[in-house]
C-alpha positions, 0 to 999 in steps of 0.5 A, a space after each residue: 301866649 308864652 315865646 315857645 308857644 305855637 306849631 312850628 312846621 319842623 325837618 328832622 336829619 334822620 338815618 332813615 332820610 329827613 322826616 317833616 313833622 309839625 311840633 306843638 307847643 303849648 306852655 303852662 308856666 316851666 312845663 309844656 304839652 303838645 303833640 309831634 305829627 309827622 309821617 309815621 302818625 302824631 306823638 304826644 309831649 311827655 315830661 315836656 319842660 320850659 326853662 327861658 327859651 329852651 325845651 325838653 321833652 321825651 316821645 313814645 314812639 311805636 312805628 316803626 319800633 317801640 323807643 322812647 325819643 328824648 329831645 330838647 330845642 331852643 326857640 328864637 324868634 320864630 325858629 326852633 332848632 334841636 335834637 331828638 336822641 334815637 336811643 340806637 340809632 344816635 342823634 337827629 338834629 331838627 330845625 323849624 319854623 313857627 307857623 303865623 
């Protein structure tokens, strides 16, 4: 199991309050896939990205509006810290914890 690897249960600072979600990471050499279920449903890692401890991806949100999500973190330890860019809506810093 790579150090990224895991579900990390996570808080986003939104403009529409905080939001939790459980982020998965699954590695596979410089790439990921995993999901982000929160309240608004479960949104699939797209371009998901792997370089040392640092991630990138992208999200396709529909509810409550169509916008593409596009994000990066970096894990230490059992932390994850990041931003998510809501295209209008600016950026939502993130942090979490991996689930043991």
């Amino acid at each position: 199991m790579a150090a990224v690897d895991g579900a990390y249960d996570c808080v986003a600072k939104t403009p529409m309050g905080d939001q939790n979600g459980v982020l998965t990471v699954i590695s596979s050499g410089d790439s990921f896939h995993g999901t982000f279920a929160g309240m608004m449903g479960s949104l699939d890692v797209a371009e998901g990205k792997v370089d040392g401890n640092k991630l990138s991806w992208k999200m396709n949100m529909t509810i409550p509006m169509p916008m593409t999500l596009e994000c990066e973190a970096e894990v230490s330890g059992d932390s994850i810290t990041g931003t998510m860019q809501l295209g209008a809506f600016g950026a939502a810093g993130f942090s979490g914890t991996r689930r043991n």
